[in-house]
N, C-alpha and C positions, 0 to 999 in steps of 0.2 A: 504494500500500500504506500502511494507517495503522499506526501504532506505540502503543505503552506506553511514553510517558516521564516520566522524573520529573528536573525541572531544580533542582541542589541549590544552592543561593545564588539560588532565585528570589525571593526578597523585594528583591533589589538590581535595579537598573536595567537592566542585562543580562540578568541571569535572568530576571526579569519582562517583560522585553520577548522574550525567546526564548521564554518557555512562551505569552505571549500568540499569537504567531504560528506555534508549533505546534499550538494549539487553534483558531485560526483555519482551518487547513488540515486540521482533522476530527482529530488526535491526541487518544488518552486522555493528559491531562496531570498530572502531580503535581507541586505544589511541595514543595520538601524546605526546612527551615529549623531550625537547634538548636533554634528556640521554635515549638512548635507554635501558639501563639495567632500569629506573626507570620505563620506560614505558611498560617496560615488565613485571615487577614486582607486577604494581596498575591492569596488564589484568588479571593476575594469579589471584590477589587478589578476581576480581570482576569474575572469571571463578567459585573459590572457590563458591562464592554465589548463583551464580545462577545453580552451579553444571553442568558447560558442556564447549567446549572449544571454544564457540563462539567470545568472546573478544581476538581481535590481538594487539602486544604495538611495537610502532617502534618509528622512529627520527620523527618529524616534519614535513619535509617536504616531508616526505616519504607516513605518513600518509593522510595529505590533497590532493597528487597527485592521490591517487586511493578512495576517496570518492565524492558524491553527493551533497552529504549537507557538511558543516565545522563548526563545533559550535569553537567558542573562549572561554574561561572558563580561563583566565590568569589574572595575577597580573596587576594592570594599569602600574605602573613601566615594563617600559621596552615593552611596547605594542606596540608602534611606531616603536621598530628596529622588534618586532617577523614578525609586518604585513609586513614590508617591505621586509622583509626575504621572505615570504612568497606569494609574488605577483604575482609568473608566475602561481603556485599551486591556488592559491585562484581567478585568472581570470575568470569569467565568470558565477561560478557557485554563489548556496546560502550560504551565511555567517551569522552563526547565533551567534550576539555579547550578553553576557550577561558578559562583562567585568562594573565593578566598581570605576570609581574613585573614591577612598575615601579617605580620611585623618583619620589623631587618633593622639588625644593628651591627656590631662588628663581628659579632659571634655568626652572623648569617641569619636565616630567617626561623620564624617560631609562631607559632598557630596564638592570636590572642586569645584572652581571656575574655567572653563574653555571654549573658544572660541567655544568648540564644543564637542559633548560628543565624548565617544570612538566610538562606532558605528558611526556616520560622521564621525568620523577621520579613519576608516576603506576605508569607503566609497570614502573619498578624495586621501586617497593613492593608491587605487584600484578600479578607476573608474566603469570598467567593472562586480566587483564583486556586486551581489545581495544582498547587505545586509539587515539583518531584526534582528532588536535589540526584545530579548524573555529571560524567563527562570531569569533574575532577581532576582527574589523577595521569590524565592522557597530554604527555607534552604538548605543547603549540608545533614546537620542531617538528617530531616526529608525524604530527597530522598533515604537516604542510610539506615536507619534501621531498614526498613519495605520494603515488597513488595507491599503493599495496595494502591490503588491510591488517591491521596489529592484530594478527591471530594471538599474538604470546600476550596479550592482553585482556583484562577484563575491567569492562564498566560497571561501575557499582550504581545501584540507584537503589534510594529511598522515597518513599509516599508513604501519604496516607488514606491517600485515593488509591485503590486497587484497580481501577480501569486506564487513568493517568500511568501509573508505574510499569504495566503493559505497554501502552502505548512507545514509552522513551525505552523499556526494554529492547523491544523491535527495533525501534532509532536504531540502537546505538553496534544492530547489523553494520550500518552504510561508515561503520570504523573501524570494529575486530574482526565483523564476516561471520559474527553469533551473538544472538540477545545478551543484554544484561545479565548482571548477576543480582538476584532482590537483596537488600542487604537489610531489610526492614522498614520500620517506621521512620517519618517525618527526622523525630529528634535526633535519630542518628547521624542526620547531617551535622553534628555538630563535634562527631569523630571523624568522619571522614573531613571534612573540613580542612583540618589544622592540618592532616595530615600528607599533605602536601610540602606544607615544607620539610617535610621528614624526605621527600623526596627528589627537593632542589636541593638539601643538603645530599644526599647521596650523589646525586648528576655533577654535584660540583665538584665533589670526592674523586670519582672515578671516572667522569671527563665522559659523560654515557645519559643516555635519553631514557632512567629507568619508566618502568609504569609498577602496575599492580595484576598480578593473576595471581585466582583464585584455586588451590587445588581440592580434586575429589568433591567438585561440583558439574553436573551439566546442568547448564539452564536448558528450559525448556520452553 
């Protein structure tokens, strides 16, 4: 099944690497960007790749209004005012958070300390939205410089929507080339989270694009 998405922070590394490889695998994609000229400029980029003119780039809330699914792909700075921005757009439908709080200081980076991750804080501001925290743990690199899919990977995703959690399962086919892994409820986005930087500190370490696979599970 193909989808209508629009990935908001797709001018960043992560975003741009998640809308390329959902246009890769047949999605109508949109980039979302405060600057529409930026937003335009990361479609062109990622049209160049995949050589066709499937990717569209517009404002924000222009792009979450005509999509399906909404993946969040943004800075934690400033997260709280985009979502709020974005409330009447983001009602109802799936929201798929793979936002990071993280900190960096000279020790390198470390998951903060917070009452709720981003994904609940999605969720709290925008009751009615679906959300389903995914896509984490998956380099920007590794999405973007290859078309091959991260079989030695897996996507974690948490809901509390069991119809939602499904749906970004199947997603996250058009990355590793197999559903998701459920990893539970909502609040658990608030382990997976941080741990990310657990995983910049490893890349940085051993000079390598690690991820996360799950063993002695098959999704299904």
């Amino acid at each position: 099944m193909t989808h209508t998405i629009a990935v908001i922070g797709g001018t960043g590394p992560q975003g741009r690497g998640l809308a390329y490889r959902f246009a890769l695998a047949g999605h109508d994609v949109t980039v979302g960007s405060r600057d529409v000229a930026r937003a335009r400029a990361a479609a062109d980029e990622i049209n160049a790749k995949l050589d066709s003119e499937r990717v569209h780039g517009t404002e924000n809330a222009d792009a979450a209004a005509v999509a399906e699914l909404v993946v969040l792909a943004v800075p934690w700075k400033g997260h709280t005012e985009l979502v709020s921005l974005l409330r009447e757009q983001l009602a109802g439908k799936v929201v798929i958070s793979c936002v990071n709080p993280l900190g960096f200081d000279e020790d390198g980076p470390f998951g903060l300390v917070l009452d709720e991750s981003a994904a609940q804080e999605t969720q709290r501001l925008i009751p009615t939205a679906r959300v389903v925290g995914a896509f984490h743990h998956v380099a920007a690199q590794s999405l973007w410089v290859t078309p091959e899919l991260l079989q030695h990977e897996d996507v974690l995703v948490c809901s509390d929507d069991a119809e939602a959690k499904d749906v970004v399962s199947q997603l996250a086919i058009a990355v590793t080339g197999k559903p998701g892994v459920d990893a539970g409820g909502l609040r658990l986005a608030r382990q997976l989270e941080p741990l990310t930087a657990v995983l910049i500190s490893v890349n940085k370490r051993y000079k390598t694009r690690s991820g996360v696979a799950v063993t002695g599970v098959v999704p299904s």
